[in-house]
MDTraj code that builds the backbone (N, CA, C; nanometers):
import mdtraj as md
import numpy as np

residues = "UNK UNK UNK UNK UNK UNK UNK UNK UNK UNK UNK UNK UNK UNK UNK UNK UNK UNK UNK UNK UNK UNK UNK UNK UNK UNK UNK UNK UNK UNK UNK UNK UNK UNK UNK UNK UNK UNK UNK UNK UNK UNK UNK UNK UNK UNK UNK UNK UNK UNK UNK UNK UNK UNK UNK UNK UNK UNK UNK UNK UNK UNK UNK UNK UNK UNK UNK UNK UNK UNK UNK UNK UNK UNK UNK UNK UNK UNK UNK UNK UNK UNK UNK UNK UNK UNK UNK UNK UNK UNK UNK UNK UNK UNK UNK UNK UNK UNK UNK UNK UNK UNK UNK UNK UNK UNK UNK UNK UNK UNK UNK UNK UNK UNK UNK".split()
xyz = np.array([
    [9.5255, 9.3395, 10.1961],
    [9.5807, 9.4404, 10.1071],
    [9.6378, 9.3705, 9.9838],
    [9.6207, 9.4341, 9.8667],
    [9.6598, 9.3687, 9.7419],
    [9.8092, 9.3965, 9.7654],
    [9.8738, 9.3020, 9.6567],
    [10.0407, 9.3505, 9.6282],
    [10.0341, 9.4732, 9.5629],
    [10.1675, 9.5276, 9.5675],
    [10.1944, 9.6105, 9.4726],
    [10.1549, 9.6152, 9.3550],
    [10.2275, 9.4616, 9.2973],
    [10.2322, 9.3897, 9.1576],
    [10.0894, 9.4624, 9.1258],
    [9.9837, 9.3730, 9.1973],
    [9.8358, 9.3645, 9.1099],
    [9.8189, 9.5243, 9.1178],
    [9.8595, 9.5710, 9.1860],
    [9.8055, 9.7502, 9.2061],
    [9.8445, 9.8254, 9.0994],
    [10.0034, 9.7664, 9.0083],
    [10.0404, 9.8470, 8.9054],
    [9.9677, 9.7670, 8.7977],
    [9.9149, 9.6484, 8.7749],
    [9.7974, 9.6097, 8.6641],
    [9.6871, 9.6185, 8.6811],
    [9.6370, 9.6901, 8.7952],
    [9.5308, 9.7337, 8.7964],
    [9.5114, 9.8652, 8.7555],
    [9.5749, 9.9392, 8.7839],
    [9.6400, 10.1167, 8.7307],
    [9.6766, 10.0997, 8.5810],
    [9.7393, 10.0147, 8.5546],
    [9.7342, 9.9988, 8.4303],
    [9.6398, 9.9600, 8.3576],
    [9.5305, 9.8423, 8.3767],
    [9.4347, 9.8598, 8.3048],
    [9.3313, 9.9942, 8.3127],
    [9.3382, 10.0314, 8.4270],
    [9.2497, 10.1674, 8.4614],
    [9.3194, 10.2864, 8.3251],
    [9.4517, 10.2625, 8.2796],
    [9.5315, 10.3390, 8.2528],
    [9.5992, 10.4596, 8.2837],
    [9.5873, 10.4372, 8.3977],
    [9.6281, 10.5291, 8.5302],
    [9.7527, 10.4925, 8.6453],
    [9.8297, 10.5931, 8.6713],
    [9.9477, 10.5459, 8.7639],
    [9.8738, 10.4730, 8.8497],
    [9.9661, 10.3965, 9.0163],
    [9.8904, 10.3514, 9.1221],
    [9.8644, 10.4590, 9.1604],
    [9.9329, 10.5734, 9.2198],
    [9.8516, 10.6703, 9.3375],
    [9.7982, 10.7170, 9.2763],
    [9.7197, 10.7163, 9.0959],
    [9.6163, 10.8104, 9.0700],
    [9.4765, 10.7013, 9.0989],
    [9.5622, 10.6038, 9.0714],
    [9.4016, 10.4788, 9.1081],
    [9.3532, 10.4834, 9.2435],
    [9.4632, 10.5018, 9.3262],
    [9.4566, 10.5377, 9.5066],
    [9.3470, 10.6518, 9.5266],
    [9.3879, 10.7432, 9.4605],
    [9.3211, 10.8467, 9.5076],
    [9.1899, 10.8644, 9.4327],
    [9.1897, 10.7820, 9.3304],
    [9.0106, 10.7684, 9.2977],
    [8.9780, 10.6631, 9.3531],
    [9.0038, 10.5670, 9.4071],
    [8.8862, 10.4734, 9.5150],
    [8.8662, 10.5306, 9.6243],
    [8.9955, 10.6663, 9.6587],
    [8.9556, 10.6923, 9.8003],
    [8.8563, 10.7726, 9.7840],
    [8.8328, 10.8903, 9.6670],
    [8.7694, 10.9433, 9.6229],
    [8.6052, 10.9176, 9.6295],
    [8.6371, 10.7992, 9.5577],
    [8.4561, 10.6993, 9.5819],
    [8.4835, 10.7069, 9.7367],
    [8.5068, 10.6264, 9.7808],
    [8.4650, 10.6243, 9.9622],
    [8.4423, 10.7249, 10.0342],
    [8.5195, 10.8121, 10.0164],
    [8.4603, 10.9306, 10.0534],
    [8.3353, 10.9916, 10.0490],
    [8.3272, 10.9816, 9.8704],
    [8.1939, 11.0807, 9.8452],
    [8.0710, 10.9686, 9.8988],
    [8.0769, 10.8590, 9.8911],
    [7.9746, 10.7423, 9.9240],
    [7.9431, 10.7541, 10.0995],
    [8.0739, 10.7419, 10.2181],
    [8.0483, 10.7862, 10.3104],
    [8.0003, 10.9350, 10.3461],
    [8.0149, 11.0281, 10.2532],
    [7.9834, 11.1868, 10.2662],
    [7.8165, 11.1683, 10.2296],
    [7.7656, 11.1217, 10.1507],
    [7.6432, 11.0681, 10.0919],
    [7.5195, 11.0686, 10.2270],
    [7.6046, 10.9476, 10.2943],
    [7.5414, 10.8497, 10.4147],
    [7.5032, 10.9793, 10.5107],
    [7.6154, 11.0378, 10.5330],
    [7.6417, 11.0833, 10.6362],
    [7.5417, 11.2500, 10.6478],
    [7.5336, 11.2769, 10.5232],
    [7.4644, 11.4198, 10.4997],
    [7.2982, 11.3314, 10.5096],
    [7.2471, 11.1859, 10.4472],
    [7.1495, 11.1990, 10.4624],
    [7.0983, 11.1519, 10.6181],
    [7.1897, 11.0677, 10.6670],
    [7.1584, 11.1036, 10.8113],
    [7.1768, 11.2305, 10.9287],
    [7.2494, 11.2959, 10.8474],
    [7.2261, 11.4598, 10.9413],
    [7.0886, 11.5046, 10.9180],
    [7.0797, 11.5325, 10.8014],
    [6.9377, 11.5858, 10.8213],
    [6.8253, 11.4963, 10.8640],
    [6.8086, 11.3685, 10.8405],
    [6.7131, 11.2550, 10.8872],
    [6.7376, 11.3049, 11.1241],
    [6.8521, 11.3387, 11.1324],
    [6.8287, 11.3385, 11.2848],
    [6.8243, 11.4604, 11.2937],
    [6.8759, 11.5828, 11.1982],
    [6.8274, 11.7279, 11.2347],
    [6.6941, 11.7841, 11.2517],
    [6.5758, 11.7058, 11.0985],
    [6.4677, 11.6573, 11.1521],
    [6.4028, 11.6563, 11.2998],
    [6.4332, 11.5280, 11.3262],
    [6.3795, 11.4481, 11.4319],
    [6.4447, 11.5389, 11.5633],
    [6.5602, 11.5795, 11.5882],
    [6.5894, 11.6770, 11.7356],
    [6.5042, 11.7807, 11.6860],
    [6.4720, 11.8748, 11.5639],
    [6.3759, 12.0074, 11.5842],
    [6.2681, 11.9743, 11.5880],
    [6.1887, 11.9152, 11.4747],
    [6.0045, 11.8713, 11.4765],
    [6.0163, 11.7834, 11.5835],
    [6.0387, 11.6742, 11.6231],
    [5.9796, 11.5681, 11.6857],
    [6.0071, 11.5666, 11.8802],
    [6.1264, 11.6426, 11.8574],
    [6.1525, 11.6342, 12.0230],
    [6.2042, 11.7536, 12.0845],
    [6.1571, 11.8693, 11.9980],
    [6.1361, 12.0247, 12.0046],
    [6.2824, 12.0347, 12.0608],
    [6.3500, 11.9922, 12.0374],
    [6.5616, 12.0900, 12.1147],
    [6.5927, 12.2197, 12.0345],
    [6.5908, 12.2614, 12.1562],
    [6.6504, 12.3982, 12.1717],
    [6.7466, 12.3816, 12.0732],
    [6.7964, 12.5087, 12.0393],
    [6.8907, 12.5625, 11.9335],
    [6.9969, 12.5468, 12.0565],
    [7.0246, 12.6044, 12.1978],
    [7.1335, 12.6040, 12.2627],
    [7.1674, 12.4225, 12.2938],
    [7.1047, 12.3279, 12.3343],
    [7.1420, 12.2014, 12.2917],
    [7.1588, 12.1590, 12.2179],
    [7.1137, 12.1752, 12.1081],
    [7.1557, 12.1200, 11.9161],
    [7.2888, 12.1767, 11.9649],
    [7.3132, 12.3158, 11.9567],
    [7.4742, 12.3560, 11.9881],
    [7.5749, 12.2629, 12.0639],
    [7.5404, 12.2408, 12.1771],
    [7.5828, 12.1678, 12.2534],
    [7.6248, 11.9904, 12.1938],
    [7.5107, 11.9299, 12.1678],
    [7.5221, 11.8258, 12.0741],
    [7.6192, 11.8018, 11.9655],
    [7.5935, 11.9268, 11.9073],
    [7.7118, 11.9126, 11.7659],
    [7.8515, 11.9782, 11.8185],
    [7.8476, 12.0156, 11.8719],
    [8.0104, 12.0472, 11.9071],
    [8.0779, 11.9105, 11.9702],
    [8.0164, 11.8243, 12.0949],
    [8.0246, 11.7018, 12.1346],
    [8.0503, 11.6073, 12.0060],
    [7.9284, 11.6154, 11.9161],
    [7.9648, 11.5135, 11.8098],
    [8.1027, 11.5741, 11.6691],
    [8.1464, 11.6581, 11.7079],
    [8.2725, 11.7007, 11.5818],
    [8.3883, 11.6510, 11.7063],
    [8.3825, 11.6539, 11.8373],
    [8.5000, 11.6117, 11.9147],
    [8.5365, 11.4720, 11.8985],
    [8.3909, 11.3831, 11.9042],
    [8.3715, 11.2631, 11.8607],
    [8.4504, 11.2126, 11.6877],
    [8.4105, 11.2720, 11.5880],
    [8.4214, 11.2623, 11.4969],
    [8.5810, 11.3098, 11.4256],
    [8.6594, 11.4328, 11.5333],
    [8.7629, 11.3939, 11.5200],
    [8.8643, 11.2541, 11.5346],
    [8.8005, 11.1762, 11.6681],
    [8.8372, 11.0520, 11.7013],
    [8.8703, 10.9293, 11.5940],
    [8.7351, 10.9707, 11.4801],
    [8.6878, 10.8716, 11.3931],
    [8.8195, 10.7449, 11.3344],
    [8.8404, 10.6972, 11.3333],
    [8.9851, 10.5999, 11.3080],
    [8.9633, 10.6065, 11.1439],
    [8.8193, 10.6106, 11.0858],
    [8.8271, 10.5654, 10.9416],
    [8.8522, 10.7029, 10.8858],
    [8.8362, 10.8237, 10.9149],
    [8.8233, 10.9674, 10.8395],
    [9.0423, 10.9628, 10.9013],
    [9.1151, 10.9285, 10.9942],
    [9.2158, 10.9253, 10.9942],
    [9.3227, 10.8446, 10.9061],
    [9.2621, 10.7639, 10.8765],
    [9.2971, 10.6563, 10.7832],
    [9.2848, 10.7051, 10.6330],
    [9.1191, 10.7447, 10.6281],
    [9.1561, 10.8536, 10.4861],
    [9.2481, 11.0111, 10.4797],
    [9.2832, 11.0002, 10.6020],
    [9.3392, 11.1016, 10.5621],
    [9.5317, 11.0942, 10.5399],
    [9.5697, 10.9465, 10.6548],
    [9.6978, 10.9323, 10.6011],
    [9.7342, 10.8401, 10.4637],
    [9.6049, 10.8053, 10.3912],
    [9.5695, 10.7308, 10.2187],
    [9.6353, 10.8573, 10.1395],
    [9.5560, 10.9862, 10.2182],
    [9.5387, 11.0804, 10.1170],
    [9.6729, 11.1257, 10.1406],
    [9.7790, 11.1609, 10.2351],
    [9.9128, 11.2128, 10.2473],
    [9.9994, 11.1373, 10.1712],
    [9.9687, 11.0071, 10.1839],
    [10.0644, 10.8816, 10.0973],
    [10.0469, 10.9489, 9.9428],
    [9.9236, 10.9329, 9.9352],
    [9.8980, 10.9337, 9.7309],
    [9.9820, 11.1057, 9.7101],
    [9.9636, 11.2025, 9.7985],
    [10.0187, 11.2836, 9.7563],
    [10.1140, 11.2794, 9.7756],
    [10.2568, 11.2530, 9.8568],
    [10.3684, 11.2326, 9.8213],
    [10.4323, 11.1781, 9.7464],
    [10.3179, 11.0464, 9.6858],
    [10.3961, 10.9923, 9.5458],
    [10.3430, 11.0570, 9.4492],
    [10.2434, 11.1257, 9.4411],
    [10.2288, 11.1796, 9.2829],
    [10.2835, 11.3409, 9.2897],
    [10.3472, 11.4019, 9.4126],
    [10.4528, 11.4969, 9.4168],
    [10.5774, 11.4588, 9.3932],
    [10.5808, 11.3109, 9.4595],
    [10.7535, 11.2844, 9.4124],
    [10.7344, 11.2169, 9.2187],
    [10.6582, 11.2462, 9.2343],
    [10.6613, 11.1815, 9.0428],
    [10.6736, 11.2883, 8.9825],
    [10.5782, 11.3973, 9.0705],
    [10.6151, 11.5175, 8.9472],
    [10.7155, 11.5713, 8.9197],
    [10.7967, 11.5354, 9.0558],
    [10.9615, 11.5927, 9.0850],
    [11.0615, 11.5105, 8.9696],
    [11.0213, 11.3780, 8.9926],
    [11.1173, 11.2888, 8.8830],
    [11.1005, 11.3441, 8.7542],
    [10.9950, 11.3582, 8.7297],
    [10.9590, 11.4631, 8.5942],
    [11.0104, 11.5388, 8.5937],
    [11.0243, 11.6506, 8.6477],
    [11.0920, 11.7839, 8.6174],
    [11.2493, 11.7384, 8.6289],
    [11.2882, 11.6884, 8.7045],
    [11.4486, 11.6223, 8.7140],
    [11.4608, 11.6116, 8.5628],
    [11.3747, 11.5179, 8.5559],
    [11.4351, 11.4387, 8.4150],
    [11.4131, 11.5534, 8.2544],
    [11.3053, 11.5998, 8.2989],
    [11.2762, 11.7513, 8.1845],
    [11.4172, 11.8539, 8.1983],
    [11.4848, 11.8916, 8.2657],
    [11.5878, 11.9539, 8.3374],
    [11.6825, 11.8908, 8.2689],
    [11.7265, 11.7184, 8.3287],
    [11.8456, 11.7000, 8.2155],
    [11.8674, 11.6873, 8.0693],
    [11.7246, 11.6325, 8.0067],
    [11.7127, 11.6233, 7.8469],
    [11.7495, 11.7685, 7.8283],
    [11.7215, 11.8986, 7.8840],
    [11.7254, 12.0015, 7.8504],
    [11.8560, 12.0522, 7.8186],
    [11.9485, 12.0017, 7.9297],
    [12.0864, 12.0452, 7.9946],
    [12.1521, 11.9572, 7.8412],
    [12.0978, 11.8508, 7.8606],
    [12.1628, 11.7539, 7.6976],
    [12.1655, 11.8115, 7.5819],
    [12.0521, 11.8705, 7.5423],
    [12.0371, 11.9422, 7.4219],
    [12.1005, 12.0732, 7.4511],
    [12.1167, 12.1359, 7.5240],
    [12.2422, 12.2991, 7.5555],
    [12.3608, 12.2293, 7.5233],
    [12.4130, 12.1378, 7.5721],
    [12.4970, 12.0796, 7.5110],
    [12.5706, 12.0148, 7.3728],
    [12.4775, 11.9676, 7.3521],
    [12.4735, 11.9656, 7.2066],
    [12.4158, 11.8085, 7.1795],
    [12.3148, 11.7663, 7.2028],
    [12.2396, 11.6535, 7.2190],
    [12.2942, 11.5243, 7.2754],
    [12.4018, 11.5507, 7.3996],
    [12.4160, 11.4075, 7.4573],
    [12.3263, 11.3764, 7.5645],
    [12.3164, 11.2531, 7.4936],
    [12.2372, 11.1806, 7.6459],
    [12.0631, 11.1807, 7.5747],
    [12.0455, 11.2493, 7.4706],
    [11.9310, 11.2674, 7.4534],
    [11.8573, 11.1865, 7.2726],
])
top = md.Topology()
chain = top.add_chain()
for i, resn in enumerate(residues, 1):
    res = top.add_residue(resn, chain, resSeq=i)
    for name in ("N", "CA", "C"):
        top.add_atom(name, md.element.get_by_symbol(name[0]), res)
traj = md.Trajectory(xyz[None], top)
């Protein structure tokens, strides 16, 4: 795992926060494993109907087995606690934002301190 450090000059050259850089590499991996994965469904949806004639009630059977499986998956869990992380920091950023929009505001009702 990279440091932090390189993660905020890497976001920075991207010119992008870290959790917006987070969530576009996870982004790529995703759509790249989603890619794989759709062209091997149909490459074996294929091959169980033309080639080895299965029933529609076993295909059923099959794919319900393989989504129980695929809940298991460790890497689709992993993207998915990437994806809870990036959104709590780019929710808690938006929050610091509005905090901070809130007091410049409260400054200027005042009569411009602080601002």
């Amino acid at each position: 795992m990279t440091s932090h450090r390189k993660r905020k000059k890497e976001a920075a050259r991207a010119g992008v926060e870290p959790a917006e850089l987070e969530l576009l590499e996870l982004m790529s991996e995703m759509l790249e494993r989603f890619r794989w994965l759709q062209i091997l469904a149909h490459a074996q949806s294929y091959l169980l109907r033309q080639k080895l004639e299965v029933s529609d009630e076993e295909l059923d059977k099959v794919l319900k087995a393989s989504a129980r499986s695929f809940d298991k998956d460790a890497g689709f869990q992993r993207w998915e606690q990437r994806f809870a992380a990036v959104k709590a920091q780019l929710l808690e950023g938006r929050r610091g934002i509005r905090r901070e929009n809130k007091r410049e505001a409260r400054a200027r009702r005042r009569g411009g301190e602080g601002a």
